[in-house]
N, C-alpha and C positions, 0 to 999 in steps of 0.2 A: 122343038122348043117347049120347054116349061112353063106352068105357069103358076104365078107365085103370089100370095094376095098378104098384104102385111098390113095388119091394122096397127093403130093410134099415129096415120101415118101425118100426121097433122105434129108429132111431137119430136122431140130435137133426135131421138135415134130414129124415128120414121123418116125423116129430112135429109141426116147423114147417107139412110139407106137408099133415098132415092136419088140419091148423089153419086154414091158408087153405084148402083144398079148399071148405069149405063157405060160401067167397065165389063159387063157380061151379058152378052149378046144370045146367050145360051138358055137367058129364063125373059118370060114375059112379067113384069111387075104392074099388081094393079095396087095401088095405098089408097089404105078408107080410112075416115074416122068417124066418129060418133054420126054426124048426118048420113052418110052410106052404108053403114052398118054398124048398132048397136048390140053390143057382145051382150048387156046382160039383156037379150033377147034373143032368145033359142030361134023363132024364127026369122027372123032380120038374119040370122048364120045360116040357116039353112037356104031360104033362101038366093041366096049369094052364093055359098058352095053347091048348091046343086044345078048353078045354071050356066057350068062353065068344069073343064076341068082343073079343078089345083093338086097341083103335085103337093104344094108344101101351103101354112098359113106360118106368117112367122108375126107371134102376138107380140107389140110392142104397148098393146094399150091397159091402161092399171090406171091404178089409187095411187099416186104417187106421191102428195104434200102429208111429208110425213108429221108433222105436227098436228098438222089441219085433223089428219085422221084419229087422233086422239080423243078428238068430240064427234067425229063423224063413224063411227066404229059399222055402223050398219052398211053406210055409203063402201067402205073399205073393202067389205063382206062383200059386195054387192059386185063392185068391179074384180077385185082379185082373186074372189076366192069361185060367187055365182056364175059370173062372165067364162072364167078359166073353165068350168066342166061345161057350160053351154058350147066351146067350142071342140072340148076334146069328145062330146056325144055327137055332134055332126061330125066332126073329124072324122069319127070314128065309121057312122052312118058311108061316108063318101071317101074311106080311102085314101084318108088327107093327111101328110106327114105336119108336126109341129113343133116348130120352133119355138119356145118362150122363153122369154128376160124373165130372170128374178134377181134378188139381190143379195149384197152382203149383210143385211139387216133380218137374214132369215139367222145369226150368231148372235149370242149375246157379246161378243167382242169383249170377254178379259181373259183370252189368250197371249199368250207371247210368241208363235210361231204358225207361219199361215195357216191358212183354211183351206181342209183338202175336201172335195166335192163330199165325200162321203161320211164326214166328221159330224160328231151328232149336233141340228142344231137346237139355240137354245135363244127366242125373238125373245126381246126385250121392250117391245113396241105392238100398238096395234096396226102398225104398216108392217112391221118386220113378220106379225102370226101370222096375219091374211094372206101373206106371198110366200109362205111356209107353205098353211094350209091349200092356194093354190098350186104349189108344186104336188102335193099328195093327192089330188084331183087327178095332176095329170097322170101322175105312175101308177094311182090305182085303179084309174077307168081305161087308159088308154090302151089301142089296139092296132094301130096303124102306125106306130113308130115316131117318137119323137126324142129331142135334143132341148135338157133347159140348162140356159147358160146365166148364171148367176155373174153382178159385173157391181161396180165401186164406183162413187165422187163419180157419177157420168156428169162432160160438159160438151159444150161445141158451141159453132160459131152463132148459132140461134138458142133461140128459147131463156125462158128464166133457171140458171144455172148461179152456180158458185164463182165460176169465171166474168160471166158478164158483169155480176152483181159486185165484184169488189172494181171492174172494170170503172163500171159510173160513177162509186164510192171513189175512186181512186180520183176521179177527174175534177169532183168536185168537195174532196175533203183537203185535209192536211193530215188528219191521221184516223188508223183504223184500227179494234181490236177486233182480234183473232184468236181462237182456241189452240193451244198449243200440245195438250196433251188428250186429244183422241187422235189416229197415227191408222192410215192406211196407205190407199194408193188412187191417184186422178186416173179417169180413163177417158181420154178421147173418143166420141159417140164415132168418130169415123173409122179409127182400127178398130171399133166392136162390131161397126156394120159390115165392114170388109169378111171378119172371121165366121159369121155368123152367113155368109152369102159361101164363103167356102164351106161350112156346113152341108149345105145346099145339095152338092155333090157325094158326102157322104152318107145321108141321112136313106134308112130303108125300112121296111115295116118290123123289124128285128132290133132297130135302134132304141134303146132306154137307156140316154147319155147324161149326165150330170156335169158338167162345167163347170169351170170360172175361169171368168177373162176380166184381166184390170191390162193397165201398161204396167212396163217393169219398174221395181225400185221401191223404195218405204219415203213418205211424207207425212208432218203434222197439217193442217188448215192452215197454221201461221207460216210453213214452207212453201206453201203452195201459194200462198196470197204473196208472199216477198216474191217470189218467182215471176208472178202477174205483173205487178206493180215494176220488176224491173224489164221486164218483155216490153211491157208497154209504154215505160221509158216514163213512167207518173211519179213524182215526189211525194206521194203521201205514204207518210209512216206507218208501218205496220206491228203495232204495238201487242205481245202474247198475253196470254190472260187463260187462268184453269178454268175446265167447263167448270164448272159451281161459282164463277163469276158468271157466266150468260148462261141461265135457267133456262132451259124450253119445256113443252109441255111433253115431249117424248126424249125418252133416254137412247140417247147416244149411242152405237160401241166404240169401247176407251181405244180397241183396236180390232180393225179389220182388214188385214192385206189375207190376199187371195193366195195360194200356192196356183199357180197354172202348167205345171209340167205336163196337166193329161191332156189339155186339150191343144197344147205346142206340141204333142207327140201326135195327138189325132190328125191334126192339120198340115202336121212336117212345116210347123212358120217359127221364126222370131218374129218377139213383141217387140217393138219401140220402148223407150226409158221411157218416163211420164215429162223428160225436161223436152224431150227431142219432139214427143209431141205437142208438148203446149206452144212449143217455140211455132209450129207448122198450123196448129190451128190459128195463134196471135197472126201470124202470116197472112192468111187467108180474110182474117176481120179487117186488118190494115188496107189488103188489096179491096 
């Protein structure tokens, strides 16, 4: 048996993953987060990896409020970019294979046709450099083999997401506007966990994999919110609106869908649509 330690396991893809974990009997799962192991603390990692064997770490934990990081630019640094070589140098020390999330926001998104892992990128954000710069952490230090899978709109049945939050909106508005022209793809945190635990099985000290996993299919936010709003059977309107009516402190991309051919080749899987899943995750929050 395996054994497999996945931090920011307190966060809605650490939850998904301990939720399939117990589809594979074949790896030992431990999830930490910040209170049992603080990544930007080399020895809080060492510690931890050297007292036990891990085949694999699969990093789930980040800077993730991407607005928020706009004024917090050091904090940003700090988890995604600091945190990231603190564990690919103990990684490295023990032998450790690693898995890490990054995202579609390492693009400046004004393309018109996916994003292929190797496509040069170009952040538009101080979330989008930091998870850049986190990636070039891992491939320039790392020695022990690792997999980063870049992934889109993550939601699931926990956490503060884009689904639950037009969910509440929906329950107690009459109508809601929604951005209609930035255009990617929703991804269910549970087919990322599933893909990323199949990983698991390929990953060897030889591995420097680049990724992307969304679910299948092209959406606006205002596709994706009418979808919600009729899963969930809610009568509030969902009204469209251009980003430069809702200003945020961080730019957008106008578009980010994924190409995933390499890693549906790596894995020999189909992806789910993004309707098939939202309909399976609303399921789930119902039950």
């Amino acid at each position: 048996m395996r054994n497999i330690l996945v931090t920011g396991g307190k966060g809605q893809l650490g939850l998904s993953l301990r939720c399939i974990s117990k589809e594979f009997p074949d790896y030992s799962f431990d999830f930490m987060d910040i209170e049992e192991m603080d990544i930007t603390d080399k020895e809080s990692i060492s510690n931890i990896l050297k007292a036990k064997d891990y085949f694999a770490v699969i990093n789930c934990a980040a800077f993730t409020a991407v607005d928020l990081a706009e004024g917090k630019k050091e904090m940003a640094h700090l988890l995604n970019v600091v945190g990231v070589r603190n564990l690919v140098d103990v990684a490295n020390e023990t032998n450790t294979h690693l898995i890490h999330i990054s995202t579609d926001y390492v693009f400046g998104g004004n393309g018109n046709t996916p994003f292929k892992p190797y496509d040069e990128p170009n952040p538009n954000s101080v979330y989008g450099k930091s998870k850049l710069e986190g990636e070039r952490q891992i491939m320039q230090v790392s020695k022990s083999g690792f997999i980063i899978i870049r992934t889109s709109w993550l939601y699931s049945e926990e956490g503060n997401n884009f689904l639950n939050t037009m969910i509440r909106i929906g329950r107690n508005n009459d109508s809601v506007s929604v951005i209609y022209d930035q255009v990617g793809t929703p991804t269910y945190a549970g087919d990322l966990a599933r893909a990323i635990i199949l990983c698991l099985s390929k990953i060897n000290n030889n591995s420097r994999e680049i990724f992307h996993f969304s679910n299948e299919g092209v959406c606006s936010w205002y596709d994706f919110a009418k979808e919600i709003m009729e899963e969930m059977s809610l009568q509030c309107k969902v009204l469209p609106i251009l980003t430069s009516q809702y200003p945020t402190p961080a730019k957008r991309p106008y578009y980010s869908v994924l190409n995933k051919d390499d890693i549906k080749n790596y894995l020999s899987i189909e992806i789910p649509h993004w309707k098939d899943s939202l309909k399976t995750c609303i399921k789930n929050i119902k039950a």
